[in-house]
DSSP file (Angstrom, degrees, kcal/mol; ACC not computed):
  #  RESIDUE AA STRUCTURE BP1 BP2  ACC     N-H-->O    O-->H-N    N-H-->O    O-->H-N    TCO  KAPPA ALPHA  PHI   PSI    X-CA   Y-CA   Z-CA
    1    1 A X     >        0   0    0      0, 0.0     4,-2.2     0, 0.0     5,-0.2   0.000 360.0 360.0 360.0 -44.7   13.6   31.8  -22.8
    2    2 A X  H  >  +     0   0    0      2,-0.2     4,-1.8     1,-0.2     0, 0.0   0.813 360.0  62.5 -67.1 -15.6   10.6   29.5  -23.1
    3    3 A X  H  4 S+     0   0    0      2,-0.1    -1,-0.2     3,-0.1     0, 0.0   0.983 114.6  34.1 -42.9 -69.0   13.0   26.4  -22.5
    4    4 A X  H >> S+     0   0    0      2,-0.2     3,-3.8     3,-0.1     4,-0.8   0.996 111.2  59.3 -46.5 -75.3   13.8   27.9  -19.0
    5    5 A X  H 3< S+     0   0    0     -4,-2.2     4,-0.4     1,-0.3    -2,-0.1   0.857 116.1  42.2 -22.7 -74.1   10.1   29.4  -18.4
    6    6 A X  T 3< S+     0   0    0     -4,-1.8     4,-0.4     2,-0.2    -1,-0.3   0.433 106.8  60.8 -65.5  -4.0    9.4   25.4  -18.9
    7    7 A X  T X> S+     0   0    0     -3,-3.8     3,-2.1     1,-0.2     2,-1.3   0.889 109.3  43.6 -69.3 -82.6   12.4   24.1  -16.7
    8    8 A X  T 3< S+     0   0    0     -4,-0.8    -2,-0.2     1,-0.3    -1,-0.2   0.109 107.8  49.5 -66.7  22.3   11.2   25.6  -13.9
    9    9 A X  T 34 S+     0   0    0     -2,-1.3    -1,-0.3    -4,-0.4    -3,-0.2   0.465 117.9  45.9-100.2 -29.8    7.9   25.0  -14.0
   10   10 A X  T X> S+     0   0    0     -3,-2.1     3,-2.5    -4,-0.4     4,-1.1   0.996 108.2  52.6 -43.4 -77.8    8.9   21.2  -14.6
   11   11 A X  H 3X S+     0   0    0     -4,-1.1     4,-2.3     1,-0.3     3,-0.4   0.865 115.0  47.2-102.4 -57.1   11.4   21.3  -12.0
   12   12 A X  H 34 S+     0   0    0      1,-0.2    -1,-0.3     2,-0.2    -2,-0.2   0.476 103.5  62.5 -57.8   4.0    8.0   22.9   -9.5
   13   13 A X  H <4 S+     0   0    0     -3,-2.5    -1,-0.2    -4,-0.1    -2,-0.2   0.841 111.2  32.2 -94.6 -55.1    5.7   20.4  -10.6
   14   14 A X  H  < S+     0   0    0     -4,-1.1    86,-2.3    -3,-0.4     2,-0.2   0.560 119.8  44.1-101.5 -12.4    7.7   17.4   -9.2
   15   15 A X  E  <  +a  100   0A   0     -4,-2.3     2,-0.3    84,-0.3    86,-0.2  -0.808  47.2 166.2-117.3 170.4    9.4   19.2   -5.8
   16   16 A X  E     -a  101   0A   0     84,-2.1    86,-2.0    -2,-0.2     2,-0.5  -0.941  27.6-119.6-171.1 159.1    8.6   21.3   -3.2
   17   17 A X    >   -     0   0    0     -2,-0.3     2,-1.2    84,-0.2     3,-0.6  -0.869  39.7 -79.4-139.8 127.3   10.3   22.1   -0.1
   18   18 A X  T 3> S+     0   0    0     -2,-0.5     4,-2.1    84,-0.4    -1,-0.1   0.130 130.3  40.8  15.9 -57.0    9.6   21.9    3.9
   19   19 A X  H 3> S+     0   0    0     -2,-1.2     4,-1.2     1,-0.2    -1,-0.3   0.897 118.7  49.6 -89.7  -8.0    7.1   25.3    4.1
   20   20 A X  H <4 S+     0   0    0     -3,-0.6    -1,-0.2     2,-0.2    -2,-0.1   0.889 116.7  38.7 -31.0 -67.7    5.4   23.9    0.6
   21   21 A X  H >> S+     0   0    0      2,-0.2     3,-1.8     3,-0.1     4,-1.5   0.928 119.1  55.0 -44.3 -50.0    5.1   20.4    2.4
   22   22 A X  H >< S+     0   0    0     -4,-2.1     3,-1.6     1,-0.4     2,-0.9   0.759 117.2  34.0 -41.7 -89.4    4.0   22.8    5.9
   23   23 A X  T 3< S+     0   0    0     -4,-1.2    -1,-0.4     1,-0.3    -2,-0.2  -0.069 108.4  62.3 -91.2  43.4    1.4   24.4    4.3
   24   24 A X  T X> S+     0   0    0     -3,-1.8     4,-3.5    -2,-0.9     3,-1.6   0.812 111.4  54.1 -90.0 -49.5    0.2   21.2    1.7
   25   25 A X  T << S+     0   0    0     -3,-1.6    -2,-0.2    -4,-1.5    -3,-0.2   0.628 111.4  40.6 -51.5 -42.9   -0.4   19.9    5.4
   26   26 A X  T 34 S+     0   0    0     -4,-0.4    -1,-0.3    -5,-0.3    -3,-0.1   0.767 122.9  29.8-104.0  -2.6   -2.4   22.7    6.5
   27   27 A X  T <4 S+     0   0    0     -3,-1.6     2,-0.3    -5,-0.1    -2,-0.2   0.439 122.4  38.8-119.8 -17.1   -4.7   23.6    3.9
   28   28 A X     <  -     0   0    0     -4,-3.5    -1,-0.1     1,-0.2    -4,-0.0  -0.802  48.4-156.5-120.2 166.7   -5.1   19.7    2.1
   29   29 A X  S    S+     0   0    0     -2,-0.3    -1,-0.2    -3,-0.1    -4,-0.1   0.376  85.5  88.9-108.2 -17.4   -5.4   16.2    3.3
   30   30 A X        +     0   0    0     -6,-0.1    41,-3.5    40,-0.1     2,-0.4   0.453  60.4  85.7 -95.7  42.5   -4.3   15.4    0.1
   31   31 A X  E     -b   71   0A   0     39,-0.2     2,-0.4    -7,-0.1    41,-0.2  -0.906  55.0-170.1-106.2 135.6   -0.6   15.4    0.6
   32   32 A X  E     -b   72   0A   0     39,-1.9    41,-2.2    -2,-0.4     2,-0.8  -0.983  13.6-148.6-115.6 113.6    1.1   11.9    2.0
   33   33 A X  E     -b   73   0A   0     -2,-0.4    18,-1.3    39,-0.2     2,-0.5  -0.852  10.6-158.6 -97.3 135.9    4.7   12.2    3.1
   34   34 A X  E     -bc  74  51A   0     39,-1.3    41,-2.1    -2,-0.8     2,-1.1  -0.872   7.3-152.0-116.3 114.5    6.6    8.8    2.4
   35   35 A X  E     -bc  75  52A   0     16,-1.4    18,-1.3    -2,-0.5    41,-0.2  -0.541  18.5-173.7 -62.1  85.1    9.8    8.3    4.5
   36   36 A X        +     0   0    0     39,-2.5    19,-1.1    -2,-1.1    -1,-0.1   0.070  41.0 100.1-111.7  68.5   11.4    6.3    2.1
   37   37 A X  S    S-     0   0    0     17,-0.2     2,-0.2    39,-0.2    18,-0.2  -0.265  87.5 -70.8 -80.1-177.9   14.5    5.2    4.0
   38   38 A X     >  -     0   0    0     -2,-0.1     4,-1.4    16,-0.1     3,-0.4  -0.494  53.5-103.4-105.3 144.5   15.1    2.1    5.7
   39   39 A X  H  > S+     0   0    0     -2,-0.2     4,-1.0     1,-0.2    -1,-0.1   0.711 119.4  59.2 -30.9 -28.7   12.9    1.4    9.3
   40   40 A X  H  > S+     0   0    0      2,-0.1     4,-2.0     3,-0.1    -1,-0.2   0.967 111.7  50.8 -78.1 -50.8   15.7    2.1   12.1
   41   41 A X  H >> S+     0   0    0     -3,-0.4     4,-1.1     1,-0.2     3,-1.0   0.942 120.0  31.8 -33.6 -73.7   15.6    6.1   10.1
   42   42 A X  H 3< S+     0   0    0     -4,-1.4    -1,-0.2     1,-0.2    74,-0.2   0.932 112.6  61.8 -49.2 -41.8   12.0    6.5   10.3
   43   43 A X  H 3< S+     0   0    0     -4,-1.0    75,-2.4    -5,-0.4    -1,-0.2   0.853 115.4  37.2 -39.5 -57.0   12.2    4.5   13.6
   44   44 A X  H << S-     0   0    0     -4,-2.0     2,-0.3    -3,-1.0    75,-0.3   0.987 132.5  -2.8 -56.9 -78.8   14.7    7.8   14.9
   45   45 A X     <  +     0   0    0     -4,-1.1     2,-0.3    72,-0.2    -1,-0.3  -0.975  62.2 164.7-161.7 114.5   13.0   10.4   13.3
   46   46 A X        -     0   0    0     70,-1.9     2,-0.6    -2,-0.3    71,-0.0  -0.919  38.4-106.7-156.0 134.2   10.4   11.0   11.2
   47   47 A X    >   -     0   0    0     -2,-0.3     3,-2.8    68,-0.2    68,-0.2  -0.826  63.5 -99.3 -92.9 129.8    7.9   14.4    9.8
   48   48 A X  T 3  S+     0   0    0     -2,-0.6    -1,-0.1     1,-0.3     3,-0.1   0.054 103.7  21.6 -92.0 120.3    4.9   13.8   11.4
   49   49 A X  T 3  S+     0   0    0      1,-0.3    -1,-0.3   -17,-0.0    -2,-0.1  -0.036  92.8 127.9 110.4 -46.1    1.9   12.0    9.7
   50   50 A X    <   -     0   0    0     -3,-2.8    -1,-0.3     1,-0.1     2,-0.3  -0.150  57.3-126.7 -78.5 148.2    4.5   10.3    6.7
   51   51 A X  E     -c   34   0A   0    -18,-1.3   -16,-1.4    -3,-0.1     2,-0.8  -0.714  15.7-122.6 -60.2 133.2    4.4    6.6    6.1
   52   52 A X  E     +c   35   0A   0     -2,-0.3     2,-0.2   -18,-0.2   -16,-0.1  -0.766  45.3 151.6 -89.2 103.7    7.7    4.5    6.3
   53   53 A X        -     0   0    0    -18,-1.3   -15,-0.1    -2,-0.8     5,-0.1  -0.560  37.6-142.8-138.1 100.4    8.3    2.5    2.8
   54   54 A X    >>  -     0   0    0     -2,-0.2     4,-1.8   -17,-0.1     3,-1.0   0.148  17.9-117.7   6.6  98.2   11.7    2.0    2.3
   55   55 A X  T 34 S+     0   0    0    -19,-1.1    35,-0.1     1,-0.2    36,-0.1   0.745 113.8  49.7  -8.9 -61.9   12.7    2.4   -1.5
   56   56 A X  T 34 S+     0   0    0      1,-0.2    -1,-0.2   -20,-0.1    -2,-0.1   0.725 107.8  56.7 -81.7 -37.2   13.9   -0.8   -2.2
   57   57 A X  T <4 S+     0   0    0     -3,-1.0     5,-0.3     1,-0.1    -2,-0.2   0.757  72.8 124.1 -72.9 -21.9   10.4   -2.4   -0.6
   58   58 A X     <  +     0   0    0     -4,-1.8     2,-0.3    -5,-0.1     3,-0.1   0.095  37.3 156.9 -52.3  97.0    8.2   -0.3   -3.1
   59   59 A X        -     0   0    0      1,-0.3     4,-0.1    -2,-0.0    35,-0.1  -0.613  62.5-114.2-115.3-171.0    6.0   -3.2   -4.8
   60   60 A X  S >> S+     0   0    0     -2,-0.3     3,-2.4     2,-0.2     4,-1.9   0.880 117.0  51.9 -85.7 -76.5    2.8   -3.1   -6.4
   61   61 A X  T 34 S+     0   0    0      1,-0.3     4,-0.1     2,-0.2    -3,-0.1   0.761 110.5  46.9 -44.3 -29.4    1.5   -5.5   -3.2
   62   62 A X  T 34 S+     0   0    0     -5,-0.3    -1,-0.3     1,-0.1     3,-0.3   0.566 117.2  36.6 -99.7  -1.7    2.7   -3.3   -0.6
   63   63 A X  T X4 S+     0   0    0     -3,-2.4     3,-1.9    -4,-0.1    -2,-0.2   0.476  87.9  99.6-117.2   1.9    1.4    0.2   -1.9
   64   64 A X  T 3< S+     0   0    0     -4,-1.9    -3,-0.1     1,-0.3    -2,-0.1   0.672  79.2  60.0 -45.7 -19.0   -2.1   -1.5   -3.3
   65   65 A X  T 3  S+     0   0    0     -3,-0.3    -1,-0.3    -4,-0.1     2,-0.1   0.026  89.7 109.6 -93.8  17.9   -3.7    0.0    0.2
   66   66 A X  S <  S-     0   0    0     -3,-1.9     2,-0.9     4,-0.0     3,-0.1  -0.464  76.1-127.3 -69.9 155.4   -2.5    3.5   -1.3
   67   67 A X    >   -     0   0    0      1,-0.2     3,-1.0    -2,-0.1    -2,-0.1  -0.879  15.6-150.2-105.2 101.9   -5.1    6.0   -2.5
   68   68 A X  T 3  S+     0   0    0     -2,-0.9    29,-0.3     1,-0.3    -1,-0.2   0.613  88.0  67.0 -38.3 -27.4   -3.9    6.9   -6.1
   69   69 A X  T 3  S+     0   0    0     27,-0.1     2,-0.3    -3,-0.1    -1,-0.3   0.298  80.1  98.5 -82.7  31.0   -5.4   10.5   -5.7
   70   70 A X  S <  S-     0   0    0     -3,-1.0     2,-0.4    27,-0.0    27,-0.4  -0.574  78.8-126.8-102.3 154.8   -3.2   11.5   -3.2
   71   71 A X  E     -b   31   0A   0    -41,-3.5   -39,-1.9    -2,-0.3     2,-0.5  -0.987  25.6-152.3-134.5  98.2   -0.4   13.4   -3.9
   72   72 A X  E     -bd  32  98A   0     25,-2.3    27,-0.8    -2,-0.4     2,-0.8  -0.851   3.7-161.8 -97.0 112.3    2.7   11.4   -2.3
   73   73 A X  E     -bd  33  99A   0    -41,-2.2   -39,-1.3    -2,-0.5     2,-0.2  -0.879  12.9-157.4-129.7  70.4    5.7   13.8   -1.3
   74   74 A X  E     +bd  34 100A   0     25,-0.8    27,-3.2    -2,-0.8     2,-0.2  -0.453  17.2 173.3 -71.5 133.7    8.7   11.4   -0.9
   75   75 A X  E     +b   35   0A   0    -41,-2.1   -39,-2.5    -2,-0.2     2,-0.1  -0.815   7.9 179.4-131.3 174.4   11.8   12.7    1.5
   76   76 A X        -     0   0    0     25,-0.3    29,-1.1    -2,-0.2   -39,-0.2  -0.040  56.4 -66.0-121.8-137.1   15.2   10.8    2.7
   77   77 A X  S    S-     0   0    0     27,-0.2    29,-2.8    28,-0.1     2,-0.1   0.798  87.4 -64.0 -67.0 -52.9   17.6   12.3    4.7
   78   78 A X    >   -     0   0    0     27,-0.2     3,-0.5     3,-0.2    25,-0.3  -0.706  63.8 -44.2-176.6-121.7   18.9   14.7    2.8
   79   79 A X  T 3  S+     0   0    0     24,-0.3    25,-0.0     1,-0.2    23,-0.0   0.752 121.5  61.3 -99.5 -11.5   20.9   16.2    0.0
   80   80 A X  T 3  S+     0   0    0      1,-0.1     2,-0.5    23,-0.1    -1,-0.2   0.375  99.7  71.5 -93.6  21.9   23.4   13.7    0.4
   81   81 A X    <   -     0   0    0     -3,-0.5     3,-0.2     1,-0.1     4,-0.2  -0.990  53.3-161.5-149.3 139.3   20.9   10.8   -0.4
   82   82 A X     >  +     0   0    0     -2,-0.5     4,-0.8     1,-0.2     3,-0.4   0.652  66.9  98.4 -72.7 -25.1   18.9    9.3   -3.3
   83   83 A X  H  > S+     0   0    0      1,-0.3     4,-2.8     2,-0.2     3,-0.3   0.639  80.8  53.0 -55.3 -29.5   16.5    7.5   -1.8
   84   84 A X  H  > S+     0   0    0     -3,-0.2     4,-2.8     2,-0.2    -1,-0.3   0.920 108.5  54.5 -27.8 -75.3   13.9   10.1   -2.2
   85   85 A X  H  > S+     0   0    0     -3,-0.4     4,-0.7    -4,-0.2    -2,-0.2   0.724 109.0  47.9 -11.4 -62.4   14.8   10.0   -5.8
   86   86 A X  H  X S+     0   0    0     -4,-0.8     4,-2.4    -3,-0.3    -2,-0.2   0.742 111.8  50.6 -53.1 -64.6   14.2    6.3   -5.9
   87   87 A X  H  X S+     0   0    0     -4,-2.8     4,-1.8    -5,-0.3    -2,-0.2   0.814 109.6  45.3 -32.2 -56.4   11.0    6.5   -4.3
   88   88 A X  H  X S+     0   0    0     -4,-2.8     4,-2.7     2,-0.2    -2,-0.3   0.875 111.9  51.5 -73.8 -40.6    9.6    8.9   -6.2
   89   89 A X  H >< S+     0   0    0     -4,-0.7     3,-4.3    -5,-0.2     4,-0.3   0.854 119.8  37.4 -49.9 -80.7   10.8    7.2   -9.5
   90   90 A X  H 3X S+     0   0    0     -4,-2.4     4,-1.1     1,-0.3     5,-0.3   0.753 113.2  61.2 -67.5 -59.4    9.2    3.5   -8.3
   91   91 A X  H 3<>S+     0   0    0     -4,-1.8     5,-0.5     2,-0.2    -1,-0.3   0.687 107.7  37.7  10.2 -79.1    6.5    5.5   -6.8
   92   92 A X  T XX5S+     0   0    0     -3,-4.3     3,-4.8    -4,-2.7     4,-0.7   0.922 112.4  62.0 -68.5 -79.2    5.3    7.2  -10.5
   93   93 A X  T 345S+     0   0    0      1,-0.3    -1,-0.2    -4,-0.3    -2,-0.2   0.487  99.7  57.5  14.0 -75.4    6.1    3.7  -12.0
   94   94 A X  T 3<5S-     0   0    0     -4,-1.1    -1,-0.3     2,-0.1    -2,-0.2   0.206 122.1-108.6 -25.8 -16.1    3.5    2.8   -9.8
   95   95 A X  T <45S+     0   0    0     -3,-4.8     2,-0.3    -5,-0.3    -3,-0.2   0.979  76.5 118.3  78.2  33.2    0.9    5.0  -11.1
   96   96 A X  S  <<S-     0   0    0     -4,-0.7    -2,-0.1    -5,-0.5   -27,-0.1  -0.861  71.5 -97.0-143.7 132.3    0.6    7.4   -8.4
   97   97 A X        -     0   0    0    -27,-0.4   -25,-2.3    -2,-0.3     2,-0.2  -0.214  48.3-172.3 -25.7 107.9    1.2   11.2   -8.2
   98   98 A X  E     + d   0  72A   0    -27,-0.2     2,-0.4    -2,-0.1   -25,-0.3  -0.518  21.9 164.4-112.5 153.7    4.9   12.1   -6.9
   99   99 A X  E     - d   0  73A   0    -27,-0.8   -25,-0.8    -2,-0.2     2,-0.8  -0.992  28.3-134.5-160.1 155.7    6.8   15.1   -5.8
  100  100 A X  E     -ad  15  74A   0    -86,-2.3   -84,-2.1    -2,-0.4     2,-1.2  -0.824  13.3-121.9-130.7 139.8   10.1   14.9   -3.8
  101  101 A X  E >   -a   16   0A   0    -27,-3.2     3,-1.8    -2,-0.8   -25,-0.3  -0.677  23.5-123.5-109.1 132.2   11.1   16.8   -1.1
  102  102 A X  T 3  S+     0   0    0    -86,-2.0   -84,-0.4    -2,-1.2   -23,-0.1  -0.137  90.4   0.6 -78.2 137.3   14.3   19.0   -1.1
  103  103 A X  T 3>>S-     0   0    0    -25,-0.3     4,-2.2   -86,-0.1     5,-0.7   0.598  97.6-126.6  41.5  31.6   16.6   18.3    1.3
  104  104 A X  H <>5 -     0   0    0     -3,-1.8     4,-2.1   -26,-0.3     3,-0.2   0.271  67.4 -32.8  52.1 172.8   14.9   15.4    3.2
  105  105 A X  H  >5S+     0   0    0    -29,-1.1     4,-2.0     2,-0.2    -1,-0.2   0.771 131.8  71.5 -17.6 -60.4   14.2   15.3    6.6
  106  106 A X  H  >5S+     0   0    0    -29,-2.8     4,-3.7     1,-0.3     5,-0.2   0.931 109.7  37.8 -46.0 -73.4   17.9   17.6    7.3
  107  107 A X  H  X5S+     0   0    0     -4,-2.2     4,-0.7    -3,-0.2    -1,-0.3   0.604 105.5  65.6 -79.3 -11.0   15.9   20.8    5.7
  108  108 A X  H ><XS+     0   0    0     -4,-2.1     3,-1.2    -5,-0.7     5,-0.6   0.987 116.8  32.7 -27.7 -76.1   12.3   19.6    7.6
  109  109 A X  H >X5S+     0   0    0     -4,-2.0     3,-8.7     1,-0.3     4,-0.6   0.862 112.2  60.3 -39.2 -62.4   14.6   20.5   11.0
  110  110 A X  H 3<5S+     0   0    0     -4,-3.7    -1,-0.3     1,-0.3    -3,-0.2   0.566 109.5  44.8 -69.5  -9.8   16.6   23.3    9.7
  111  111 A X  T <<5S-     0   0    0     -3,-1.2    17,-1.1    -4,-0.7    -1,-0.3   0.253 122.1-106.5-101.7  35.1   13.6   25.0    9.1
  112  112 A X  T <45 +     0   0    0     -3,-8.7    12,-0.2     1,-0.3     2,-0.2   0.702  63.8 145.6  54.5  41.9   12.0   24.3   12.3
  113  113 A X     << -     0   0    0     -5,-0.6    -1,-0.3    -4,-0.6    10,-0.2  -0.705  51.0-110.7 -89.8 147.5    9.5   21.9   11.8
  114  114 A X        -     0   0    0      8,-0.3   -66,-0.3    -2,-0.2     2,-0.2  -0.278  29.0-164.1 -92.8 175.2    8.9   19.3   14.4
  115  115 A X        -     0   0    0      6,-0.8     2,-0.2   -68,-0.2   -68,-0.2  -0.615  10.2-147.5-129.8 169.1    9.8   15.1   13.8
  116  116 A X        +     0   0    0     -2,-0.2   -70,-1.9   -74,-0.2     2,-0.2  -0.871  43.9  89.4-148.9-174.1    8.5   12.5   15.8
  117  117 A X  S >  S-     0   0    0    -72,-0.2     3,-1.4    -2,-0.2   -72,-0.2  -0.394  93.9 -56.3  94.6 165.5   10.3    9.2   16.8
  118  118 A X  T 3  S+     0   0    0    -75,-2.4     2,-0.3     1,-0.3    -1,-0.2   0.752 140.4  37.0 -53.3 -42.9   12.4    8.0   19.2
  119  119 A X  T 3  S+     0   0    0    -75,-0.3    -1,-0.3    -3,-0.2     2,-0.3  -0.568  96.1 163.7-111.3  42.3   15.3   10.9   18.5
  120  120 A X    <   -     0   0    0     -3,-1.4     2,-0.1    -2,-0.3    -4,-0.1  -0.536  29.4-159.3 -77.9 139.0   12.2   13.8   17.8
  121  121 A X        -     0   0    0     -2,-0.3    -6,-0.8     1,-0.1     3,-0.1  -0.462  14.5-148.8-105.5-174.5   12.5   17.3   17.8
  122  122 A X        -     0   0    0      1,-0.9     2,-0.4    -8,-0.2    -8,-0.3   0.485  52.6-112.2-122.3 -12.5    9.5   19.7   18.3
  123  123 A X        -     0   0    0    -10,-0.2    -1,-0.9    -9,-0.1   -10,-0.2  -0.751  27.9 -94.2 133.6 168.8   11.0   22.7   16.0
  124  124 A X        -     0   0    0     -2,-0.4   -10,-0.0   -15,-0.3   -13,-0.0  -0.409  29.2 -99.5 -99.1-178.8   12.3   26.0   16.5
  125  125 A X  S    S+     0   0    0     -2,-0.2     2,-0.3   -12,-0.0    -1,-0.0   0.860  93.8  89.1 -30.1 -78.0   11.3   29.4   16.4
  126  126 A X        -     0   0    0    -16,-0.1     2,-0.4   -13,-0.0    -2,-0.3  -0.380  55.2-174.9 -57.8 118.7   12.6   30.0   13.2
  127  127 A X        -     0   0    0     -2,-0.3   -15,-0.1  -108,-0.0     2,-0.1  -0.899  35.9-105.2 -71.8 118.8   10.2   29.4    9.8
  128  128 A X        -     0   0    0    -17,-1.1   -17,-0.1    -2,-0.4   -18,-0.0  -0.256  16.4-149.0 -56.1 134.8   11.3   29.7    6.7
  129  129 A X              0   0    0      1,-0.2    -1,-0.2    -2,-0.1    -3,-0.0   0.061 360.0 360.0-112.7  22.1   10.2   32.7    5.1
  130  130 A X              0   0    0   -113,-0.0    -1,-0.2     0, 0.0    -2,-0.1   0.726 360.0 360.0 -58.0 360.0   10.0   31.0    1.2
């Protein structure tokens, strides 16, 4: 049982999901969301506040104007995409304190959080009641 006990506390350590992000957002400044998809993505649609750095761009030179105490909450699209994944690996690589967020951008919407970008939504009604 203490294998499990310690999966899942692992497994909460490093993810979190839309009302986690919500209310990192509303009670800290030190949550960063990073969009890391590619620029036309972020360009559509985007969670409001995140920085765009693309996976594949993630250097040492381009995240050197990062604050390493910050707590950086990398998303994609969604469950059908790594890039989140990716991110967050070169991210910790990187020295900086990572979490990824489940189901991307897709499960932002579906729990009626607003986007911004050219294709932006403002929410729903509905919150997720995790």
């Amino acid at each position: 049982m203490q294998k499990q006990i310690e999966f899942y506390e692992n497994k909460l350590a490093f993810e979190m999901d839309s009302s986690d992000l919500y209310q990192a957002f509303e009670n800290s400044s030190d949550y960063i969301a990073i969009d890391t998809r590619q620029a036309f993505g972020f360009e559509k649609e985007h969670i409001p506040t995140a920085i765009n750095i693309p996976h594949k761009e993630m250097t040492k030179e381009n995240t050197q104007h990062l604050d390493k105490s910050k707590i950086y909450v990398c998303y994609c699209d969604g469950i059908g995409c790594n890039a989140s994944t990716k991110g967050a690996l070169n991210m910790t690589k990187l020295g900086f304190k990572v979490k990824e967020l489940i189901g991307g951008i897709e499960w932002w919407k579906f729990d009626g959080y607003a986007t911004e970008g050219s294709a932006a939504s403002d929410g729903s009604q509905f919150k997720c009641s995790c």
